[in-house]
C-alpha positions in Angstrom: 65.3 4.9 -37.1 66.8 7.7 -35.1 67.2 5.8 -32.3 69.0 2.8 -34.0 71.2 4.8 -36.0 72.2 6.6 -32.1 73.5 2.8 -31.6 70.4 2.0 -29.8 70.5 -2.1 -30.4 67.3 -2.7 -28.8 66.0 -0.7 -31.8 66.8 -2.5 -34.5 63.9 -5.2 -34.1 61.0 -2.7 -34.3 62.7 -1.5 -36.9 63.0 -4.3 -39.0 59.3 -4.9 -38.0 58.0 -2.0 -39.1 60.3 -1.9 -42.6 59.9 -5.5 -43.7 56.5 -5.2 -45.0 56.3 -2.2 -47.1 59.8 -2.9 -48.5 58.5 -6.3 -49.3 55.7 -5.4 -50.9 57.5 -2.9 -52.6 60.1 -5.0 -54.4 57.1 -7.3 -55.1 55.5 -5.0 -56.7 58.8 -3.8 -58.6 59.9 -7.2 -59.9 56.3 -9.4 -60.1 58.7 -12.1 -58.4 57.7 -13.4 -55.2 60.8 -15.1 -54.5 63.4 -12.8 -55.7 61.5 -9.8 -54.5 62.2 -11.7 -50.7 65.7 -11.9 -51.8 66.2 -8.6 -52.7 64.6 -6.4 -50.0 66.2 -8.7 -47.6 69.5 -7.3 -49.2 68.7 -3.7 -49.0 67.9 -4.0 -45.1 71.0 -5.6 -44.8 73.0 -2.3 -46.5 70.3 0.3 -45.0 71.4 -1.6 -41.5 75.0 -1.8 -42.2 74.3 2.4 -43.0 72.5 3.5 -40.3 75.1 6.1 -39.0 74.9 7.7 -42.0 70.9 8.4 -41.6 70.0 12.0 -42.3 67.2 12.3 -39.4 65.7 15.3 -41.3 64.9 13.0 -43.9 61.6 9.9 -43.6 62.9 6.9 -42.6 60.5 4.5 -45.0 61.9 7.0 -48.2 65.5 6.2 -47.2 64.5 2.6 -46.7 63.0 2.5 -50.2 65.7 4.1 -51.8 67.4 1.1 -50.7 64.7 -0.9 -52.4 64.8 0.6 -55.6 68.7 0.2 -56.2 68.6 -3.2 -54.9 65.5 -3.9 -57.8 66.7 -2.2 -60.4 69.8 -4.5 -59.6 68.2 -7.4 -59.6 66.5 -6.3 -62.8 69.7 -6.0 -64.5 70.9 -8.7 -63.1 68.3 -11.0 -64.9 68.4 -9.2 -67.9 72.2 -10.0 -68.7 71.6 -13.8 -68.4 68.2 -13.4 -70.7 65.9 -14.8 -68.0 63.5 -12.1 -69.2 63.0 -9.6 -71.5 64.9 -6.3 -70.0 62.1 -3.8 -68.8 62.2 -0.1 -67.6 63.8 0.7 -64.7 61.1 2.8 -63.5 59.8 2.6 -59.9 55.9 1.0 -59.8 53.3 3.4 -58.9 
């Protein structure tokens, strides 16, 4: 991460590597929705990506990554709620 947010470009693909599948399985886990859970931690890469000058390097990488995660869910959540495509649930992170 510290090397990527330094501008190192040849970072960013072990990067993604190594963030994809936790912040996958995270949103997953948040929204029980295969396909919207794809969606959504494809979005918050995309704004952790598009913020990576503004990484804190005293800070773990993953915990800034699934900050991203969480917003993006609880979004999505939201999001779903408003047009009634299910019943609106707590916002709180899964276990």
């Amino acid at each position: 991460m510290t090397a990527a947010a330094d501008g190192d470009r040849t970072a960013l693909d072990p990067l993604f590597a190594a963030l994809w599948p936790p912040v996958a399985g995270y949103a997953r886990r948040f929204l029980a929705d295969a396909a919207l859970a794809e969606d959504v931690a494809q979005d918050a890469l995309v704004k952790l990506f598009a913020r990576l000058d503004q990484y804190d390097r005293e800070r773990d990488a993953l915990t800034w990554a699934l900050t991203f995660a969480t917003w993006e869910c609880r979004t999505a959540r939201r999001r779903l709620a408003r047009r009634a495509e299910t019943p609106e649930s707590s916002d709180e992170a899964p276990a």
